[in-house]
LOTIZA-983342 format. One record per residue (C-alpha): chain; x, y, z. Coordinates in nm, 2 decimals. Layout:
# residues N
('A'; (X; Y; Z)),
...
***
This chain:
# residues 90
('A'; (0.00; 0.00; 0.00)),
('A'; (0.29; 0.24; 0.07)),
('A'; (0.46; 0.20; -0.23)),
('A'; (0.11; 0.32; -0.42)),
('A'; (0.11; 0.67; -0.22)),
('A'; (0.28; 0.98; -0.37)),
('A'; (0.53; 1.18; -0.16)),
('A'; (0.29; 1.36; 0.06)),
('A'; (0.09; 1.06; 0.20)),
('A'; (0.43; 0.89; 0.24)),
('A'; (0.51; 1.21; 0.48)),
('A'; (0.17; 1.21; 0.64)),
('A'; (0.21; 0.82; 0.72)),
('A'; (0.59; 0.84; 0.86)),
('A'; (0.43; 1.15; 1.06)),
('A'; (0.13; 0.96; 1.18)),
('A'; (0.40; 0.68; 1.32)),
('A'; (0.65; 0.84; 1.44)),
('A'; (0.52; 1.19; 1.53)),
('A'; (0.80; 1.33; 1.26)),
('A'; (0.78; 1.40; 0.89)),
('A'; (1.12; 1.33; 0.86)),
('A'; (1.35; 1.03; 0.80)),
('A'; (1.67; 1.04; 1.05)),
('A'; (1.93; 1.21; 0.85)),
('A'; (2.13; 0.84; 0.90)),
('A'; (1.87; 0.66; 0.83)),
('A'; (1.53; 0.46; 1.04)),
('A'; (1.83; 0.24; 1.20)),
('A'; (1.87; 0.64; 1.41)),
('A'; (1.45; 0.65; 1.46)),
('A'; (1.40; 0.72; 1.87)),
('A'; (1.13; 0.65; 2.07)),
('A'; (1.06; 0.75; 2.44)),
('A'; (1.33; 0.49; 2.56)),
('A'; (1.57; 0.55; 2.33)),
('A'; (1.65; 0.41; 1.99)),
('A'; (1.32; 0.26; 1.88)),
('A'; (1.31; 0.05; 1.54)),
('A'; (0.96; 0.12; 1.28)),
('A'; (0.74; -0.18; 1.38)),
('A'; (0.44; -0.33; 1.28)),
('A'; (0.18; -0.54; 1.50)),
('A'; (-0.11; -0.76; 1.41)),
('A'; (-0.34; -0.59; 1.63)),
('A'; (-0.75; -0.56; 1.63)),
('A'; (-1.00; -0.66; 1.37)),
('A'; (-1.10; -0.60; 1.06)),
('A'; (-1.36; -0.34; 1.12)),
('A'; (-1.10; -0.10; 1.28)),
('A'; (-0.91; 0.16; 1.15)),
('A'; (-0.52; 0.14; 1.19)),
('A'; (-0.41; 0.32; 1.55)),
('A'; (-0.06; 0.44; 1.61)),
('A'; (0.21; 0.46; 1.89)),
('A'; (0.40; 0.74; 1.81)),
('A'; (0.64; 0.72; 2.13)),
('A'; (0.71; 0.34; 2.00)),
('A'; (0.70; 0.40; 1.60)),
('A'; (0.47; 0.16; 1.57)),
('A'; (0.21; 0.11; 1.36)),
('A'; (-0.10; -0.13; 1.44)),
('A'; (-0.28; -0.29; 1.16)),
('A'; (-0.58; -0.58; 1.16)),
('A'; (-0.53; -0.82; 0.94)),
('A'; (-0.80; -0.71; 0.67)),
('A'; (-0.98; -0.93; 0.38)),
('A'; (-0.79; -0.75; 0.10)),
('A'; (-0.52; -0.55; -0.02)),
('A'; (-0.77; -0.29; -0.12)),
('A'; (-0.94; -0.29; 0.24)),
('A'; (-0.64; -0.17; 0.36)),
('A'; (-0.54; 0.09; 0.15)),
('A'; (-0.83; 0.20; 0.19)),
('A'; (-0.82; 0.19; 0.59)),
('A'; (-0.47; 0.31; 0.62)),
('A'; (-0.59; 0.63; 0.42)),
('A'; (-0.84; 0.69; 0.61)),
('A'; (-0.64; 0.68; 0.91)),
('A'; (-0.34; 0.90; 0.81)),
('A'; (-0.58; 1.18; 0.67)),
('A'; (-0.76; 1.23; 0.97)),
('A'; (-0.53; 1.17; 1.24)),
('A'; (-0.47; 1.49; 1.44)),
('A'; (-0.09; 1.47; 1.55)),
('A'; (0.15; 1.74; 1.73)),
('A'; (0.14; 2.04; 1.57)),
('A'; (0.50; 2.20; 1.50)),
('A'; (0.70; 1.87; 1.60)),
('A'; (0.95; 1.78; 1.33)),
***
């Protein structure tokens, strides 16, 4: 699904994750959380009539395990657009 969205829901998705827009300038191997360094995860979490939820202090990202490839897409869109984050943190 993420290698479908252009440049800006790429941003908004990384954002919604991690509470930054921006990669480390090393790399995600450099991505911190609130305990320190903190890798990107993913977690089977929920079901299939939720929306994805984030963790930004962990950079993770909880997904149910939906029917289809176009569920979620369409889910993780969803998500990312309306997720109200930290204004100003970068």
């Amino acid at each position: 699904a993420v290698l479908l969205m252009d440049a800006e829901k790429r941003i908004r998705l990384l954002q919604f994750v991690t509470g930054t827009s921006r990669v480390p300038m090393n790399g995600f191997a450099e991505l911190y959380g609130s305990n320190g360094p903190q890798l990107f995860t993913i977690e089977q979490w929920g079901t299939p009539d939720k929306l994805p939820r984030a963790h930004t202090c962990f950079n993770r990202l909880d997904l149910p395990l939906y029917e289809s490839f176009e569920e979620l897409r369409e889910k993780l869109l969803m998500a990312v657009e309306n997720a109200q984050g930290f204004e100003g943190v970068d």
